[in-house]
N, C-alpha and C positions, 0 to 999 in steps of 0.2 A: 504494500500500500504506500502511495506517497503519500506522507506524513506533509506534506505543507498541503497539497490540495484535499486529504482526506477521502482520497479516490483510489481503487485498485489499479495498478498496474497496469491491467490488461484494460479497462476501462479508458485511460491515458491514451494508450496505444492506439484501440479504436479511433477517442478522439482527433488523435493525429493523421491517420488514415483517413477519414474522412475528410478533413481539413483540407488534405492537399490532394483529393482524387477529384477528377472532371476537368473541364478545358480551362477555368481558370483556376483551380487551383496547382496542377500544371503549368502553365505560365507563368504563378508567383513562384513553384516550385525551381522552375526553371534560372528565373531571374535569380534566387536565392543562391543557388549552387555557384552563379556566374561573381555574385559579389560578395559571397562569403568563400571564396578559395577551395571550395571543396574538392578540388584536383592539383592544386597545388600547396606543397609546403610555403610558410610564411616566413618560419624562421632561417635566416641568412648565417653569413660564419659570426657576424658582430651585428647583434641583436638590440635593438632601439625598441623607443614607445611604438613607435609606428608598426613595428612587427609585431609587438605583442600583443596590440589591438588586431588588427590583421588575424593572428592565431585566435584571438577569442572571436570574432567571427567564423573562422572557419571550424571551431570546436563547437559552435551555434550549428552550423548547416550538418556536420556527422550527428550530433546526437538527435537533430530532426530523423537525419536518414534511418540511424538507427532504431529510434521508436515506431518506425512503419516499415521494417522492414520484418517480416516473416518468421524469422527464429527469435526474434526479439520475442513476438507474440507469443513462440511456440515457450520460452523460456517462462514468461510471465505466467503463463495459464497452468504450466506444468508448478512452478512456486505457490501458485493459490491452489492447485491440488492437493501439494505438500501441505500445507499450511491450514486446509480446512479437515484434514483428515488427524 
């Protein structure tokens, strides 16, 4: 459960999936990946303010990716399995 929203895990997850499925949630999707670095490292050999904003955006756009993606769910649902058993 996340303890700051008071919401199950799997519940989150949903939410995020839905969030971003359909033609514009896809195109923010999109846009997102493009300006939060999601295919590129941010940090250089001599790392400044500017990189390590840079990385907190693109640690923004993986842990979107992560909460819709698939084993993320499988992980969640299997944890509230454990957990109500």
């Amino acid at each position: 459960m996340d303890k700051d929203l008071g919401v199950s895990d799997v519940r989150l997850r949903q939410a995020y999936q839905r969030t971003f499925v359909g033609e514009d949630g896809g195109l923010v999707l999109r846009d997102l990946k493009n300006r939060c670095f999601e295919y590129d490292t941010t940090l250089q050999h001599i790392p400044d303010a500017i990189n390590f904003a840079n990385e907190g955006k693109r640690q923004t756009m993986l842990h979107i990716k992560g909460m819709m993606s698939s084993e993320g769910m499988k992980a969640a649902i299997d944890e509230e399995e454990e957990e109500g058993m």
